[in-house]
C-alpha positions, 0 to 999 in steps of 0.5 A: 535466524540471525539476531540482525534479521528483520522482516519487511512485508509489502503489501500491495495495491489493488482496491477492493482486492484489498480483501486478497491479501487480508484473507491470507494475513488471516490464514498466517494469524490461524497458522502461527497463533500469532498477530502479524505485528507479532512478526514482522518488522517492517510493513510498507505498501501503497493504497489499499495495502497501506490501509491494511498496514496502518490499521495493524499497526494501531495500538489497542486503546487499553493495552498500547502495547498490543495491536487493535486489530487483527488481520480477520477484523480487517477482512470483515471492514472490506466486506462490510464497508466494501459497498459503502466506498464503492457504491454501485453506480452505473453511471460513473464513468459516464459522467467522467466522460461527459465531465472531460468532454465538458472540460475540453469543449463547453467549460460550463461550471455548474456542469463540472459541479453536478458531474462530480468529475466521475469520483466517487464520494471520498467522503464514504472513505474518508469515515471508514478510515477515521473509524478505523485510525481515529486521530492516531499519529503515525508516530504511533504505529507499533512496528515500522510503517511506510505510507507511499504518496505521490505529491501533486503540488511541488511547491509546497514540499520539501524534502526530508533526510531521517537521522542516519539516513545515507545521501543515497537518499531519492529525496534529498534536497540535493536532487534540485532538477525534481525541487518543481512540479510531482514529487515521490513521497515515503512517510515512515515512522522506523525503528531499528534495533530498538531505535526510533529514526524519527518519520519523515513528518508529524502526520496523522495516519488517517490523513496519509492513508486518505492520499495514499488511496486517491487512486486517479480517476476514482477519488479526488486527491487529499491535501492535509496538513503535516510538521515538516522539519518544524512548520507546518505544510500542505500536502496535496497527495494522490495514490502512492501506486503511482510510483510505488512497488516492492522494489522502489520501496526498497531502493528509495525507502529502505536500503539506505536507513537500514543498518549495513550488517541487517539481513532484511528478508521481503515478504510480499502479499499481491492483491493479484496481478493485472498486467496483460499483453497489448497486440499491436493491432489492439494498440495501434486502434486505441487512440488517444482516448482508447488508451485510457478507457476502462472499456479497455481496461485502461492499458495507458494506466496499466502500463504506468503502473507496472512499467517501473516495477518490471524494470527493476524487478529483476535486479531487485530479486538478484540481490534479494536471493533466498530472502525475496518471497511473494504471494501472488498470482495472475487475474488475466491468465491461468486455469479457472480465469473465467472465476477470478476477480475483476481487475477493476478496483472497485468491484464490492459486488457480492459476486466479486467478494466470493471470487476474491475469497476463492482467489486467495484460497488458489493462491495459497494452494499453488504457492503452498510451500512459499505460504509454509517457509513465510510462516515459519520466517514469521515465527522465527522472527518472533521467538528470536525478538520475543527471546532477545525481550525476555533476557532484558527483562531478566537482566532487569529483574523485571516479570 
């Protein structure tokens, strides 16, 4: 492996099936013996993966050069706290569409008040993330880490160009036809071959992970405070798998910042895939409202969320080559479907935890070689970093 190698793993969105790609980061920690921190360079993912990338990268408070976490901590906080976020609750989508109803024809304000809009409680959220981040800024996170948000509110955005960053960048000011209305947002915090490019914005963790997992229709969005360029800035953010897959994070967010001579390989943990096929027949009596229904398994959304991805994949992956390895599998087709997790994000039934742990066992069983080559690359990446540390300090005469 060569010494300008560095490894990016993508952690996909998905909710509760969060719980899919923490089981198999815990099963490369069992495998090699060693932290994922340890690995990889690069960690980047929207929503519930960004949850997990963040919280590896928090620094142990009494060896801050050490991760506080392990991957198995992180499967205990969805098991553990799973019910807590998404607490059961029969009637949610029911009040959301009484709230829509409400919305479009009798525009009673209490009404709304009491409906909650049909969102859970972010406040359910929002303690366990504080538990698990504390204050931490991102500016402290031990590897690199990129947290995608998606802006709501424009107007008080402006775009930021790191040190070394290329005009190659997607959000440059340059771009005025996207200066109004939503807007693409990365916060990183990189560092590349020992140097800092310092992130996008002054940000505490928490606050980037609270926008990132505001999932449209299950939490409200989350403004917070950030320093960009110096002065202080609202930030309304919602969920960042809006926009946000393997292949945006690496056209939009890294391939400029990288070193030209790096040769990045891209890991990537799915939390399964929920992209179906839609009939005619299906579609055309779905209707305006049929479109967005979780009754139906809100194909519109569906289609919003995969749409991009499937048209850059395959370009992606042509110029990845031998360095692109995913972890995936489909939730809607293949052999034993009737015992695979529900595609609804949140789903922290008993039941679903079970098919979820069964679900990454089969996904590391039918892709058993692609699991031993990232374990290998993974410890590879290791021994080479640890070796190019351990010359340095001999040559500082340092134990």
């Amino acid at each position: 492996m060569s010494d300008k190698t560095m490894i990016c793993l993508y952690t996909c969105g998905g909710g509760m099936r969060g719980l899919i790609p923490a089981l198999i980061m815990q099963r490369i920690e069992e495998r090699t013996g060693l932290a994922m921190t340890d690995m990889v360079d690069i960690f980047a993912g929207p929503s519930t993966g960004a949850i997990l990338n963040a919280a590896l990268n928090i620094p142990h408070p009494y060896q801050p050069d050490r991760p506080k976490y392990k991957a198995r901590h992180l499967v205990r906080f969805y098991e553990r706290e799973g019910i807590r976020i998404f607490p059961r609750d029969a009637f949610r989508d029911f009040r959301g569409l009484i709230h829509d109803f409400n919305n479009r024809l009798m525009k009673i304000g209490t009404l709304n008040k009491l409906l909650s809009h049909g969102h859970y409680d972010p406040a359910n959220l929002g303690r366990n993330l504080r538990a698990l981040y504390g204050k931490a800024p991102l500016s402290r996170s031990l590897k690199s880490l990129i947290i995608p948000v998606y802006g709501i509110d424009r107007k008080n955005l402006k775009a930021e160009q790191l040190e070394g960053e290329s005009e190659a960048a997607l959000v440059h000011d340059k771009a005025t036809h996207f200066q109004d209305g939503g807007h693409a947002l990365w916060f990183k915090n990189l560092k590349f071959r020992d140097k800092e490019v310092s992130p996008v914005s002054d940000v505490a963790i928490y606050d980037a992970i609270m926008a990132s997992c505001a999932a449209p229709t299950y939490f409200p969005c989350h403004s917070f405070e950030a320093q960009l360029r110096g002065h202080k800035t609202e930030i309304t953010g919602i969920d960042g798998s809006i926009f946000d897959n393997v292949c945006t994070t690496y056209m939009g967010a890294l391939r400029h910042t990288l070193p030209k001579d790096t040769n990045l390989i891209m890991i990537v943990l799915g939390t399964g895939r929920s992209n179906r096929r839609i009939s005619k027949a299906d579609w055309n009596k779905f209707g305006s409202l049929g479109v967005v229904d979780p009754a139906n398994d809100l194909p519109l959304i569906n289609i919003f969320f995969h749409a991009a991805e499937t048209a850059l994949f395959e370009a992606f992956a042509e110029e990845m080559g031998d360095n692109f390895h995913i972890l995936n599998k489909s939730l809607v087709s293949g052999a034993y479907k009737e015992d695979f997790p529900s595609t609804q994000l949140d789903d922290a039934s008993p039941e679903s935890m079970r098919r979820m742990k069964n679900f990454a066992e089969m996904m590391v069983a039918e892709n058993y070689s692609t699991f031993e080559t990232v374990c290998d690359l993974l410890v590879n990446n290791h021994k080479k970093k640890a070796g190019k540390k351990k010359k340095i300090l001999d040559y500082l005469g340092i134990d």
